[in-house]
C-alpha positions as CSV (number, residue, x, y, z in Angstrom):
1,X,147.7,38.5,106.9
2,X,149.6,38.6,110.2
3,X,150.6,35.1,109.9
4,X,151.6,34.8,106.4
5,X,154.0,37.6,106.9
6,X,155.4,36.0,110.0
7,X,155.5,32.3,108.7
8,X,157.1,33.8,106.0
9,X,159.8,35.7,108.1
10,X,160.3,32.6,109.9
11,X,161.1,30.4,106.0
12,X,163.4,33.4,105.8
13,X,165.2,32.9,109.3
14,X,165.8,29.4,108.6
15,X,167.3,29.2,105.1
16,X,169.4,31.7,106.9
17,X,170.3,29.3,109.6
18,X,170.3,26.6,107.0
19,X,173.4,28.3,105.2
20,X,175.0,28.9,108.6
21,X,174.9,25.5,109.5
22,X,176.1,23.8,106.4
23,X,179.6,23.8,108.5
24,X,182.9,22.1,107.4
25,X,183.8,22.1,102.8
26,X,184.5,18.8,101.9
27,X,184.1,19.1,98.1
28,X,185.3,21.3,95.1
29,X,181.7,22.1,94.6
30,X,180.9,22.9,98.4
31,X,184.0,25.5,98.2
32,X,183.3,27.3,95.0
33,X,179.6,27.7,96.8
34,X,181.5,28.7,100.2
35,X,184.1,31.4,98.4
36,X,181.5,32.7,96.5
37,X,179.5,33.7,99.3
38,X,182.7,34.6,101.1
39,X,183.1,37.1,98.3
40,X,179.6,38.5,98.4
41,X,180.2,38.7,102.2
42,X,183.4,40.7,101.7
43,X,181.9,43.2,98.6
44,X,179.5,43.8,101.4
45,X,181.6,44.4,104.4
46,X,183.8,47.2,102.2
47,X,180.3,48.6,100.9
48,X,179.5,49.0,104.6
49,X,182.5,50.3,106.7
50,X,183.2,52.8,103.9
51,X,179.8,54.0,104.4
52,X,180.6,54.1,108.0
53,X,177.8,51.3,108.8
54,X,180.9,49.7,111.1
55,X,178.4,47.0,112.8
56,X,177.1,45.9,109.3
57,X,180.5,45.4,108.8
58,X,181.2,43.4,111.2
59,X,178.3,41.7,110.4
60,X,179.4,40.7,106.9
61,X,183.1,40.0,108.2
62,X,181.8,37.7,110.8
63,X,180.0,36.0,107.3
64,X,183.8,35.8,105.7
65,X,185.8,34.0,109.1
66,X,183.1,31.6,109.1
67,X,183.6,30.7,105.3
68,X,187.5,30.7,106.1
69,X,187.4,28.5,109.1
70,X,184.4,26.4,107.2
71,X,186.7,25.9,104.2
72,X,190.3,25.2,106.0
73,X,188.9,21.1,106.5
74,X,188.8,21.1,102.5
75,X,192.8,21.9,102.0
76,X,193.4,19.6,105.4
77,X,191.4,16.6,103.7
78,X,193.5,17.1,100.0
79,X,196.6,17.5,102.4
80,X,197.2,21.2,100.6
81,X,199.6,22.7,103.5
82,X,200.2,25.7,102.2
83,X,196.8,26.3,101.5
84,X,195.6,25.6,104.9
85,X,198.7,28.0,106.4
86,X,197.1,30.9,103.7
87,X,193.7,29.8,105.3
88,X,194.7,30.5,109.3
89,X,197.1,33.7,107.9
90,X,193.9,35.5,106.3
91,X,191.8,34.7,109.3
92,X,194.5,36.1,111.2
93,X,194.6,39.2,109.5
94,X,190.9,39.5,108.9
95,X,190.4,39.0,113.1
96,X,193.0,42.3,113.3
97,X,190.6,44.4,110.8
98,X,187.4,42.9,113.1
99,X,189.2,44.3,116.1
100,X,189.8,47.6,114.3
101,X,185.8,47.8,114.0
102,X,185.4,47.2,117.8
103,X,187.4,50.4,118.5
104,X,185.8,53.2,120.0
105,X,185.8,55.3,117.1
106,X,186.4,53.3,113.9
107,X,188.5,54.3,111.3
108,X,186.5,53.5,108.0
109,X,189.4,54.7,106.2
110,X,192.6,52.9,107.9
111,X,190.2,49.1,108.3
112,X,189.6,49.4,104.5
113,X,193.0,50.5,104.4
114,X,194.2,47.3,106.5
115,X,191.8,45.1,104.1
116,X,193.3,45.7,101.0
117,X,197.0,46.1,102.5
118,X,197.0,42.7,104.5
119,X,193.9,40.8,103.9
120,X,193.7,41.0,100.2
121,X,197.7,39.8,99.8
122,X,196.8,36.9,102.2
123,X,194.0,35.5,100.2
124,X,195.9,35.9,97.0
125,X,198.5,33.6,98.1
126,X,195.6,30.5,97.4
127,X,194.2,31.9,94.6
128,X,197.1,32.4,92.8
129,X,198.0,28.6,93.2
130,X,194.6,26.9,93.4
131,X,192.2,29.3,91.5
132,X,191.2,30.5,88.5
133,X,189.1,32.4,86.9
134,X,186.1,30.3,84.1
135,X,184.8,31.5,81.0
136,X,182.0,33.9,83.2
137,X,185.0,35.7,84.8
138,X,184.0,33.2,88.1
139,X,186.7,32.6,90.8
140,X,186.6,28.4,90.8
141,X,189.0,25.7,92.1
142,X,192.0,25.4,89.0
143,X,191.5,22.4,87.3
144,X,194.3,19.7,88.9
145,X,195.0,21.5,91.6
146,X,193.9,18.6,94.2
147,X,195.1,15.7,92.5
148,X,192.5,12.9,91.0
């Protein structure tokens, strides 16, 4: 019994590592899979520092950068400037609300405070341009938005 409970921690472990290691977007598909976990990663991070579970939240922010910095080749390969300058602005922004979770004492109320305020605004500046929202109420990439 042991060893089916730890062969099937270990399955678990690496579909983990599996998703991590996907790395860089390079298609419409890859990024709708990509923001959609983003967004799972972010519902998550807010769940958890308003709860006060500030290294779960860091956790699940860590989870969002990634997705940012793993999605920024996508807008650099469809030459999408402006989409790549909201890219590095929200990363920026999200790695002020990480270091606001490395304080001594976090302030559950000011980082979710700094999330919507600053983080929220910066990520709106792409979707307003290159998404949209599908029939299933779905953020996905707006139909022409990358040419071809």
């Amino acid at each position: 019994m042991h060893f089916k409970s730890s062969i099937a921690a270990l399955m678990v472990v690496c579909a983990g590592v599996l998703v991590v290691a996907q790395g860089k977007v390079a298609t419409p598909e890859e990024l709708d899979k990509t923001m959609k976990a983003l967004g799972q990663a972010n519902q998550a991070a807010g769940k958890a520092i308003t709860s006060g579970d500030f290294a779960e939240g860091t956790k699940q922010l860590a989870i969002v950068k990634k997705a940012l910095d793993d999605s920024r080749e996508f807008w650099i390969m469809h030459k999408k400037d402006d989409a790549v300058s909201a890219n590095k602005e929200t990363v920026a922004k999200l790695e002020e609300v990480q270091k606001m979770l490395t304080a001594p004492k976090p302030d559950g109320t000011a980082i979710m405070a700094a999330m919507k305020q600053s983080v929220g605004p910066a990520c709106r500046m792409c979707h307003e341009k290159y998404r949209v929202r599908d029939a299933e109420n779905n953020w996905v990439l707006k139909p022409g938005s990358i040419g071809g």
